[in-house]
N, C-alpha and C positions, 0 to 999 in steps of 0.2 A: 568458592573453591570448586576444580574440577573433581566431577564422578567419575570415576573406572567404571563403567557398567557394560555388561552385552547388552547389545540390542536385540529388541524383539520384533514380529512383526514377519513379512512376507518377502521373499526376493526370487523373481522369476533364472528360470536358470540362465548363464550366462550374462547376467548381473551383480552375482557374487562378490567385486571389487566393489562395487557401490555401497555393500554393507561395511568392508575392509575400511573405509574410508570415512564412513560414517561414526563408525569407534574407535580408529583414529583419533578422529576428532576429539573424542573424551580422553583420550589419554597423553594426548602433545597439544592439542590449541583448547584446553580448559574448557570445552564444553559441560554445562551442566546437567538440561534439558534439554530435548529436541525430539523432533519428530522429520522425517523426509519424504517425501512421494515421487513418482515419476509414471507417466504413460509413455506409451510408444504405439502412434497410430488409432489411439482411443484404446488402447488398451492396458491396465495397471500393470506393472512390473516390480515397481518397488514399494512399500507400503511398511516405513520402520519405524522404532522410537525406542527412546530409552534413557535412564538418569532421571533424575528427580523435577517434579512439576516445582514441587515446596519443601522448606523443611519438613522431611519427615512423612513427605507424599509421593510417593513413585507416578515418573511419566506413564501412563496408560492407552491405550488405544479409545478414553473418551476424553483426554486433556487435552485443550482447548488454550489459544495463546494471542496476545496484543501484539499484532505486526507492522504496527505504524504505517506507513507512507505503501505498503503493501492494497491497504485501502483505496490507494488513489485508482492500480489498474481494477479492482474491481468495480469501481464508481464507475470508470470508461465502460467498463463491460454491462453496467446496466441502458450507458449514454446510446451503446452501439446497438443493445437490442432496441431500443425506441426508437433508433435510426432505421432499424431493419425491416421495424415496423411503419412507418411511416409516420409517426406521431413526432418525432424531433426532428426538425435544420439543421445543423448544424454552422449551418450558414448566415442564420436570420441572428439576432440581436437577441443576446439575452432579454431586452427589457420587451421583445415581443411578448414574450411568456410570462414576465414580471414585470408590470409597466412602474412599478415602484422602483426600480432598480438602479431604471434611466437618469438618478440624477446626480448633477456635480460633472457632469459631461461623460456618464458613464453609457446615454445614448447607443453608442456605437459599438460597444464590447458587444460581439457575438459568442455564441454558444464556444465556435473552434479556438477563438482567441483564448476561450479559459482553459478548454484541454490543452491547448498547446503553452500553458503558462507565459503568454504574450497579453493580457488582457489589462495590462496597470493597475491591477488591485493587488499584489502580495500583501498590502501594509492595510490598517484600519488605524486610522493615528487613535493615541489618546487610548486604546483599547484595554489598557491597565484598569482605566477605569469603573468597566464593568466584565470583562473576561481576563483570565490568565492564569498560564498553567500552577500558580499559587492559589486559586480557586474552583478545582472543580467541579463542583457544584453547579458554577456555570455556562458548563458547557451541557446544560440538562436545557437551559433556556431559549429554545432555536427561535422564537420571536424576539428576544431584544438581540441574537443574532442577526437576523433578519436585516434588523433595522440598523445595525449597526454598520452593515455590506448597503443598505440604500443609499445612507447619508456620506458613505465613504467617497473622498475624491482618487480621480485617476492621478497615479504615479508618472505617467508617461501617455502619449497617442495610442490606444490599440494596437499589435502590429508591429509596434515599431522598435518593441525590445522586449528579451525574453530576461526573467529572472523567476525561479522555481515559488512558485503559489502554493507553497507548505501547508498553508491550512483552509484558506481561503477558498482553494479550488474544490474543496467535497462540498462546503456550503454551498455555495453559487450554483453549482450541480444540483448539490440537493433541492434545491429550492425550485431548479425547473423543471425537475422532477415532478414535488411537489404539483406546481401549476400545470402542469398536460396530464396528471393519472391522476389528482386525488389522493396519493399516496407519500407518504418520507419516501426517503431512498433506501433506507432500510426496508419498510415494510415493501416494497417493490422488488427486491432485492429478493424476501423471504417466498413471497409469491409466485412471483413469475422466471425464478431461476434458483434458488435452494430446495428448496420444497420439489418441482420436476427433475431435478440432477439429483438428490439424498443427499446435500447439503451441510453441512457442521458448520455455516460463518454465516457470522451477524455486525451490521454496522447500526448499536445500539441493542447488545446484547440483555436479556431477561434473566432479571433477578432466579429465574429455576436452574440454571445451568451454570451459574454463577462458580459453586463448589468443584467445578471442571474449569478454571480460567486460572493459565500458572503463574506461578509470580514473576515478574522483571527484574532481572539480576543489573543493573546498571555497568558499566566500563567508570570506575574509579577517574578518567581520564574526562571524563563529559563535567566534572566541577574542577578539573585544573582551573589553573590562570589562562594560560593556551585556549584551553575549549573556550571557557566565559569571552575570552577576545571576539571570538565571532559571533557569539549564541547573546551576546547580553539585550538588552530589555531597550537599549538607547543606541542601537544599531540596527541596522537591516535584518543582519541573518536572525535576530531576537527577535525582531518586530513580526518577521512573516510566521515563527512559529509559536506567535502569542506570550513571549516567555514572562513570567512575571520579574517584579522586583524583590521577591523576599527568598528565593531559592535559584542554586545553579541549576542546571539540567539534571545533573544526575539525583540531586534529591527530589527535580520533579518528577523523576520517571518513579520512584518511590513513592514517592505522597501524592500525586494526580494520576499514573497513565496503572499505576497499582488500586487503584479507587474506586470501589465498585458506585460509583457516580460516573465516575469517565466511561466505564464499561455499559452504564446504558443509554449514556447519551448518544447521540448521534453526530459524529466529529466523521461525515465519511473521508476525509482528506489522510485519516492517524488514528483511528482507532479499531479497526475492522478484529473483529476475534474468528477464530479457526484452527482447524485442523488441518497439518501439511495433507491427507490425501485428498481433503473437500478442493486447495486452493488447485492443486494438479490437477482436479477432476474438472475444476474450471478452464484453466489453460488448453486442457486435452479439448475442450470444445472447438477451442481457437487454433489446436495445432493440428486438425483435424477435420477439415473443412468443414466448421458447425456444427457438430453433430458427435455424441458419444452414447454407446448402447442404447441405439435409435431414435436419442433425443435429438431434434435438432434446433436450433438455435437461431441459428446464424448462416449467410451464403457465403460461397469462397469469395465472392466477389466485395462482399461488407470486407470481410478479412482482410484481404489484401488492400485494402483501402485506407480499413484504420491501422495497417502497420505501416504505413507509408509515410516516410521521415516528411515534415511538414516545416521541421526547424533544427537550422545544424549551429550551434551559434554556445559563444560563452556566456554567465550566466553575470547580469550585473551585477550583482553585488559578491560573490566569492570568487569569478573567477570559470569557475569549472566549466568545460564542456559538455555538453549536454546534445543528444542529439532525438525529438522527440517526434512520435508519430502522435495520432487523435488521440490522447490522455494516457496513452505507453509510451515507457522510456525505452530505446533501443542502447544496445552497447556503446560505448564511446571508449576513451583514452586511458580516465580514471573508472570506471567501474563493467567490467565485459561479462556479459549472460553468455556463457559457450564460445567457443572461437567462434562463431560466426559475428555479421553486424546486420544480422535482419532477424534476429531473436527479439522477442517485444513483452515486455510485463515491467514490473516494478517494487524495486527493491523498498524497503524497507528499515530506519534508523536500527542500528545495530545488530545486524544482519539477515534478516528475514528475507526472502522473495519469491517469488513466483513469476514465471516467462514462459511461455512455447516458443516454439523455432517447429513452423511448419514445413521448413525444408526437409526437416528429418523426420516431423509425427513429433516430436520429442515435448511435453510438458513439463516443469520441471519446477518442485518446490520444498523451501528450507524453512522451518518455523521454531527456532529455539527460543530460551528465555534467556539467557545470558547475552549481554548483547557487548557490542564489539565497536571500536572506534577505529578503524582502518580508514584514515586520511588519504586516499589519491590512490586507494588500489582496490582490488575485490575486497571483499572478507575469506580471508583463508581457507574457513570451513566451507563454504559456498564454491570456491576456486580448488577445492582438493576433490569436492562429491559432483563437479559437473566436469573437471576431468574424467575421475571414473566410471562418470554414464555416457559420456563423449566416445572413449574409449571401449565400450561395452556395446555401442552401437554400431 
């Protein structure tokens, strides 16, 4: 059920509409929860929230939220530091870093092939068997993970077709991660860019914080007939997001992605937790040429580089257009971050996202808990509050 609430929080002057818009929201597109952020130039501007975390728990300025596939651009963003640093290829072969990787003819997938979801791993056949969004529990397991992405065969040549690597792509990541630092991608993450930025997001969140993480409201629409068509366990779009056999989506987003098992594992492809102004504070780095209140990160020259479209192409198995730079999605046809098409970040299953657009300074992120099934268009809430900061700018 939607909340009527005001929202609380910060709005720089001549921002004003952005709040308008933002409780909107709760009072015509059924928002329940939510939080929003935005910089402009490395600088905050909007900083709101408002509606309830849970029953009976009001949104706060420390609640903390699962933004699914929001994960994927921040996994890029740890790939791009190790890039900037000179410790990752992005060119060489994954199995340089993992030489376990290379088998079943998986030799040749490089690091780019897996950001750009071109790599022929979407699928791990058989994966029911020991993962699935019916057990989360094991996605706490990152070694028969592991193992599970070695023994995997290729779908396709490298390269030579794109189809969205739902889950597959934070593991693969993660793992080469793992092999050049020492470190998860989480704890890489916590270290070497949460921790120096003031941070609130965790991929493989800790049981202490746990009492700030809001609940997932599902879209009643994710266990139709309709949705099971694409999402089921014995078809593609099912296989690449691990679905099980014993539940539709919407009861997994209840009983797995609500699970404080999901919440510590490390799934960096879909489970990243956060605060909308940590996720902007990140983008502000990238919309801002590396660098926010004297942090810097990143060169303009990294930047412009991984926003640079690498594959403009429809997705084989659903269809959709997708057009993707080094592990950000930029706007296409069915889903647009601001009128531009050089905006770069990554949305998230039922509405979440996060993007900058360096053209403008602009960062810009949405992290509710009600989540939304908008087939072939924005999400409304997301498309009403990046008019108003469009606009505002």
């Amino acid at each position: 059920m939607a909340t009527t609430s005001t929202s609380h929080g910060t709005v720089a002057a001549g921002f004003e509409p952005v709040r308008d818009a933002f409780e909107e929201n709760f009072r015509s597109r059924n928002d329940v929860g939510a939080a929003f952020s935005a910089y402009v130039n490395g600088t905050k501007v909007v900083d709101i929230w408002g509606g309830d975390a849970a029953p009976g728990r009001p949104w706060d300025d420390q609640t903390i939220v699962l933004a699914f596939s929001v994960a994927k651009g921040i996994t890029a963003f740890v790939m791009q530091l190790l890039a900037e640093r000179g410790q990752l290829d992005v060119g060489s072969s994954v199995a340089d870093y993992w030489p376990e990787f290379g088998q079943n003819g998986k030799e040749d997938v490089t690091v780019e092939h897996v950001l750009t979801h071109t790599a022929g791993v979407p699928i791990v056949p058989d994966y029911w068997d020991w993962i699935s969004l019916d057990r989360p529990e094991a996605y706490l397991d990152l070694a028969r993970i592991r193992q599970g992405l070695e023994e995997a065969p290729l779908q396709w040549e490298p390269g030579t077709e794109f189809a969205y690597h739902s889950t597959t792509y934070g593991w693969i990541l993660g793992e080469v991660v793992r092999r050049i630092t020492g470190l998860t991608l989480g704890e890489y993450l916590q270290t070497e860019i949460a921790r120096p930025l003031g941070l609130d997001m965790w991929i493989g969140t800790p049981e202490s914080v746990h009492d700030r993480v809001a609940t997932l409201i599902p879209d009643p629409a994710y266990d139709s007939d309709e949705f099971y068509e694409h999402l089921a366990p014995d078809l593609p779009g099912g296989q690449t997001a691990f679905m099980g056999r014993e539940r539709r989506f919407g009861e997994a987003v209840l009983h797995a992605y609500n699970d404080p098992r999901m919440w510590r594992a490390e799934h960096p492809a879909g489970n990243g937790i956060m605060d909308a102004r940590s996720l902007a504070r990140l983008y502000a780095v990238l919309a801002n040429g590396g660098e926010v209140d004297g942090i810097k990160l990143l060169s303009p020259e990294t930047i412009e580089d991984w926003r640079t479209i690498r594959v403009d192409q429809n997705d084989l198995y659903d269809g959709r257009d997708f057009r993707i730079a080094l592990g950000y999605i930029s706007s296409s046809s069915w889903y647009r971050m601001g009128p531009g098409l050089r905006t770069f970040g990554d949305p998230g299953m039922g509405g979440a996202v996060g993007y900058a657009d360096p053209d403008t300074g602009l960062a810009f992120a949405f992290t509710p808990n009600r989540m939304v099934f908008s087939p072939g268009e924005t999400d409304p809430r997301v498309h009403a509050l990046s008019e108003a900061v469009y606009t505002c700018l």
